[in-house]
C-alpha positions as CSV (number, residue, x, y, z in Angstrom):
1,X,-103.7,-81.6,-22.2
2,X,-105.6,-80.3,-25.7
3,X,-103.8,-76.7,-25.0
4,X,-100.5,-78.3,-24.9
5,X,-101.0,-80.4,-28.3
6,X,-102.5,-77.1,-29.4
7,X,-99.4,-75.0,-28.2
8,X,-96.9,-77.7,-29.2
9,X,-98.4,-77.6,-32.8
10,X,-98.5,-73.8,-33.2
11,X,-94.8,-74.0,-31.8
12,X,-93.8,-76.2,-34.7
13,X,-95.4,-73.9,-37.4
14,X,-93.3,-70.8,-36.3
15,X,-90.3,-72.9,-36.0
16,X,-90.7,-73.8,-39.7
17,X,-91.0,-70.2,-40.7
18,X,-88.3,-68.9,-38.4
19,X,-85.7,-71.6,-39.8
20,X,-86.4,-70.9,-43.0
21,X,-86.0,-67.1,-42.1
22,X,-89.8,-66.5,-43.6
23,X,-90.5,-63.7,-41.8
24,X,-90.8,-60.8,-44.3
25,X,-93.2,-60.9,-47.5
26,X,-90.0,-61.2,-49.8
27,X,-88.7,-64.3,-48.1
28,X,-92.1,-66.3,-48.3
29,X,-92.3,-69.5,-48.4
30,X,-94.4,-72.6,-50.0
31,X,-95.6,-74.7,-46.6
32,X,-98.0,-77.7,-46.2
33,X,-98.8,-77.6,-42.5
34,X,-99.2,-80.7,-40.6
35,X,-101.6,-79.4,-38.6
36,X,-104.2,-77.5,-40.8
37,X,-106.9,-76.3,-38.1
38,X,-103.2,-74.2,-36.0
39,X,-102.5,-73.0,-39.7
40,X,-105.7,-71.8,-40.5
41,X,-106.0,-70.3,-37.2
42,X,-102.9,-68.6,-37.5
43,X,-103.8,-67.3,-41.0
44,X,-107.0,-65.9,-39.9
45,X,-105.2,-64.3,-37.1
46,X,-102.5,-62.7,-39.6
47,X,-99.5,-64.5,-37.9
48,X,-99.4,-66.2,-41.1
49,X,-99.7,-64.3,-44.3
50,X,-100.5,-66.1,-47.7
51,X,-98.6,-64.0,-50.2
52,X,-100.5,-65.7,-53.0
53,X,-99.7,-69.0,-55.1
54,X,-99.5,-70.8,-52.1
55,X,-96.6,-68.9,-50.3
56,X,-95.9,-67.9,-46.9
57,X,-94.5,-65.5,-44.2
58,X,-94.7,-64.6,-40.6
59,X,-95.8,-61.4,-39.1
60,X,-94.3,-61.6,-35.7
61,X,-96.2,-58.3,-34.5
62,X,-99.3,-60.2,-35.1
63,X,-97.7,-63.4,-33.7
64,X,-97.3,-62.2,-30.9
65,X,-100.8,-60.3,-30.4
66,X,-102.5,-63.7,-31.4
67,X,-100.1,-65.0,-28.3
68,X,-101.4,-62.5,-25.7
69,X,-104.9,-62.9,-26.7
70,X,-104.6,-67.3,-26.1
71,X,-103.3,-66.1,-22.9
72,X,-105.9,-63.8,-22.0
73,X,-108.7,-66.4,-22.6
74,X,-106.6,-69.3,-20.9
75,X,-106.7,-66.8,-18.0
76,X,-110.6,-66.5,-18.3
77,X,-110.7,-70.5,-18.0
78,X,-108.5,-70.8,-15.0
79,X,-110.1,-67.6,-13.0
80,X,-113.8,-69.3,-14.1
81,X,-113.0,-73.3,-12.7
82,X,-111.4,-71.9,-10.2
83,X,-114.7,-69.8,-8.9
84,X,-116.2,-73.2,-10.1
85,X,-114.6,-75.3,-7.9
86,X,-114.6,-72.7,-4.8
87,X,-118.3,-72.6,-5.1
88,X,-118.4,-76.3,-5.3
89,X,-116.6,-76.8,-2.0
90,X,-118.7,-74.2,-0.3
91,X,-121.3,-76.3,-1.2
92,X,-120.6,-79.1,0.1
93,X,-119.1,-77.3,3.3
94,X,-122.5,-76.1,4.0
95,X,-124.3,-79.2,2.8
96,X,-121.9,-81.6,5.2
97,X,-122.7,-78.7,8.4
98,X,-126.5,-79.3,8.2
């Protein structure tokens, strides 16, 4: 549920950029982000670049690496509970046959 509200917010953000057609350093924008922790992500990440005086663009290249890499460790969860949860039921498999 918290990756969805997280995905949902970051969503939101590039929406705002992509309407305003912020996406190169000469159409930069002055933004107040709702959600500041997806904003300052995103600007750490380089998705979002701070021209200065509090002005904005989007770098989709780095958009979209800062997209595969939330994949890739979303990946990592799922492939870790499920080895979690497979061990878990083996154990009680073998617990319930003794």
């Amino acid at each position: 549920m918290w990756g969805f509200i997280l995905g949902r917010s970051r969503r939101r953000i590039v929406q705002d950029f992509v309407a305003a057609q912020a996406t190169s350093p000469d159409r930069a924008i002055a933004y107040v982000a709702k959600d500041v922790r997806i904003f300052r992500r995103l600007r750490l990440y380089g998705a979002i670049v701070d021209n200065g005086m509090d002005r904005y663009h989007l770098d989709a290249r780095k958009l979209g690496a800062f997209r595969g890499a939330v994949r890739v460790r979303a990946a990592a969860i799922v492939g870790i509970s499920g080895m979690v949860a497979s061990a878990a039921a083996a154990a009680t498999v073998f617990a319930l046959a003794e």
